[in-house]
Residue, then its C-alpha position, 0 to 999 in steps of 0.5 A: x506182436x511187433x508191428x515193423x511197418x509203423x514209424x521207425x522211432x517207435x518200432x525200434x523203441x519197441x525192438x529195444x524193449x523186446x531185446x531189454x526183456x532177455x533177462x526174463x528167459x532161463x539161462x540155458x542158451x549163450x546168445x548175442x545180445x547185439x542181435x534180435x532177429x525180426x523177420x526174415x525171406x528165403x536165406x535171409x534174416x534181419x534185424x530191424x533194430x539194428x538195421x542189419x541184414x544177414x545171409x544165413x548159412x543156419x537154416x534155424x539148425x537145418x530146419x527151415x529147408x524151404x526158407x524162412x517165410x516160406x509163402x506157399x507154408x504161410x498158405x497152408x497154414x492160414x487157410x489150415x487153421x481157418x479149417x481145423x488145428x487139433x482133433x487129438x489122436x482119438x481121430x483119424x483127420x485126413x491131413x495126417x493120413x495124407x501125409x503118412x501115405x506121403x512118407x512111405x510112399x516117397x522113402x520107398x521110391x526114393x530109395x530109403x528103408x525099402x520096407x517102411x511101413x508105418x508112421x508115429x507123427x509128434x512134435x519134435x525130434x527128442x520125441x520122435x528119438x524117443x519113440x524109436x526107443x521106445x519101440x525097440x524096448x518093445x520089440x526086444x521085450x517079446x525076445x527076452x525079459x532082459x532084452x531093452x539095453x541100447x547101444x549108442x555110439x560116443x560123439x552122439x546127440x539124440x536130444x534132451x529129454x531123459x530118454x534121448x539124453x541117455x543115448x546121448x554121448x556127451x557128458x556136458x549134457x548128461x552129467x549134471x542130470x544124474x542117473x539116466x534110463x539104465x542099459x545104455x552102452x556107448x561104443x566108439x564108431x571108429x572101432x573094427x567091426x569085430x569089435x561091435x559083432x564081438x560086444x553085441x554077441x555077447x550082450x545079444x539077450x541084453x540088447x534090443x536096439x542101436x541107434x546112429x546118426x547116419x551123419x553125426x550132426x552135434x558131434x562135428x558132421x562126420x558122415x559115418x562111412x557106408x561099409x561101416x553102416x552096412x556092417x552095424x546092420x548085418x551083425x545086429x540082424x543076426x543077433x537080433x537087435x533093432x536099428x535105429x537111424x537118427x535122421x532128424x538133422x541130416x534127413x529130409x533132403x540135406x544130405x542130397x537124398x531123401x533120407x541120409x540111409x538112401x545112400x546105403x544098399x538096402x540091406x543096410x536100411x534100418x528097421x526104424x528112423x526118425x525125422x524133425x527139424x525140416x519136415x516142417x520148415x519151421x512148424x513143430x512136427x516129427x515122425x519116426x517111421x518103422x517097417x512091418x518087423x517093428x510094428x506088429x511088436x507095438x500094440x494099442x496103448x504102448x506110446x501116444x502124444x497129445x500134440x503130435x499128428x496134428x492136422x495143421x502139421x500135417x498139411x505143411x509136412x505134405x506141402x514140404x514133403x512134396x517139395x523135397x521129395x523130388x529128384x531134381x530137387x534133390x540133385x539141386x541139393x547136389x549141386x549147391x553143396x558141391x559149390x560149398x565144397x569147391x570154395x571151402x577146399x580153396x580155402x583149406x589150401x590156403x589155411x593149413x595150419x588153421x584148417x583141419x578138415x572138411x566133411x559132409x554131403x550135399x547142404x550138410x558140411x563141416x569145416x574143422x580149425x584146430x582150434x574152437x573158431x569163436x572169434x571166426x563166428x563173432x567176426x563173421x556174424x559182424x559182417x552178415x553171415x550167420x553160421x554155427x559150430x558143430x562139436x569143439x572146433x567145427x563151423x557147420x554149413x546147413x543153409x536152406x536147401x533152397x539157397x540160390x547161388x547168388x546167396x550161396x556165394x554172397x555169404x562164402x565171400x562174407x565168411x573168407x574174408x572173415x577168415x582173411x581177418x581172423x587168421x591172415 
């Protein structure tokens, strides 16, 4: 590891030589070369090579919601380590058990699926996707020997492995990859809902799931409209076809709510959702969570994963889940992004031309230009904000959702005067 804290020469010779070393990665990411990120505190990151500082409205991609180099994450995870990291799932370990109880307990007081019941635990978000797949196959399997196609919807993103990938709507991921898992029909979700009861009754004994982003996170941060969910839900529950919600980004407290699905009556809820990216603030852990209907369908041996379930993850998911999972928490969630939203709008005032649009909930916000915003990014990367795009021409705002207002404001100020700069 790189040691920061010896002579400023010698550390920062040893930072050019980490960066030198990029060419040794595979060339599946576009990243700055000026840029190494060293360390970072609450809703900052540095760079210690280039002595620069950034306010950082990322988040790691909505992942570390309680800030980077959480102490009391740091805790859990050196005292865990020093008492067990992995048994494998050939064991109960008390961590996991404590945490499943969490989630069910937490989704149903909370307001989300009003009949969780169980939970799969693994590493990352495309897995957790993947067992939801998985399980609906399954469940449509005891319906009908043709019942395991998938309805997806286009300006999706479930993830990269060939499962995901092939609920994944965009070409530019799928295409190069060839044939996918077969069954997959992309529907628009700006169509009438006769459009969906007409598809999926004619296709009933072919389909057994849906899955939707409640907030399309990749596609552009387009939360999908509540009467539209609430009508998926009733025309597959008649024609029995599990739902999926694909939580991984906009679940965990980022939409202002536990879960993006507790904002839906609960006849809207989903038979099956998932979650990663800040469950565990940074440490590889996911869960897709199922109601009674889904996992008396599964049975010994139908899915496993050597990592996931851990008891290291599991005791920094317990820790995260206790501070999210909390309903003033959460009305902070609430109220920082109506900050976001009031000083953006002014903005979109003042920018007509350049500004298309803005969207979201809570600490998940889209500001749509009508042309690709690159230069915007680099100039205000220049400056010492850290923001990202979502879809074509959409910058996205997901910052920790423990972002003070001091930082919250910082870092607006920093991205208007980019704008001023760019565009004026």
């Amino acid at each position: 590891m790189l040691k920061l804290r010896q002579s400023p020469v010698l550390a920062s010779k040893q930072l050019k030589g980490a960066l030198d070393k990029h060419g040794y990665q595979v060339t599946t990411y576009a990243r700055p070369h000026d840029l190494l990120i060293t360390r970072g505190k609450g809703s900052k990151l540095y760079d210690d090579l280039h002595n620069k500082s950034y306010v950082d409205f990322t988040a790691g991609i909505a992942v570390t919601s309680l800030g980077h180099s959480n102490e009391e994450v740091s805790r859990i995870l050196c005292e865990q380590s020093k008492k067990l990291i992995h048994s494998s799932n050939l064991y109960y370990n008390a961590e996991c058990l404590d945490l499943s109880k969490k989630i069910v307990e937490k989704t149903k007081s909370l307001g989300g699926q009003y009949d969780c019941s169980k939970v799969f635990l693994c590493s990352t978000g495309t897995e957790a996707n993947e067992a939801a797949l998985k399980f609906a196959k399954k469940h449509g399997s005891l319906l009908g020997p043709k019942k395991h196609g998938i309805i997806a919807f286009k300006n999706s993103f479930h993830g990269r492995t060939m499962g995901a990938l092939s609920v994944t709507s965009n070409p530019k991921y799928r295409t190069p990859f060839g044939d996918l898992v077969p069954g997959t029909s992309f529907l628009n979700i700006h169509d009438e809902l006769s459009v969906f009861s007409d598809f999926i009754k004619n296709k009933k004994d072919e389909v057994a799931g849906l899955i939707v982003e409640p907030v399309q996170g990749e596609g552009g941060v387009f939360p999908i409209p509540v009467e539209k969910l609430v009508g998926l839900k009733q025309i597959c529950s008649e024609n029995d076809v599990v739902v999926i919600h694909d939580e991984i980004q906009c679940g965990m407290g980022r939409t202002g709510k536990l879960w993006a699905h507790a904002h839906l009556p609960k006849e809207a809820h989903p038979d099956i959702f998932t979650s990663a990216k800040a469950l565990g603030n940074g440490f590889p852990i996911a869960a897709t969570m199922v109601n009674e209907k889904i996992n008396s369908a599964l049975q010994v041996g139908d899915h496993g994963t050597t990592y996931g379930g851990n008891p290291l993850g599991g005791a920094v998911a317990s820790y995260v889940m206790d501070v999210i999972g909390n309903e003033d928490f959460l009305e902070g969630v609430v109220r920082k992004g109506e900050i976001f939203q009031g000083r953006l709008m002014k903005l979109c005032e003042s920018y007509p031309e350049q500004i298309k649009d803005l969207r979201g909930q809570g600490l998940m916000i889209g500001l749509e230009f009508t042309e690709a915003p690159k230069e915007l990014i680099s100039k205000c990367r220049d400056l010492g904000l850290l923001v990202i795009t979502a879809g074509k021409s959409t910058v996205r705002f997901v910052p920790p959702l423990t972002i003070s207002e001091s930082d919250i404001n910082e870092g607006l100020s920093i991205f208007e005067k980019a704008v001023n700069e760019v565009y004026a």
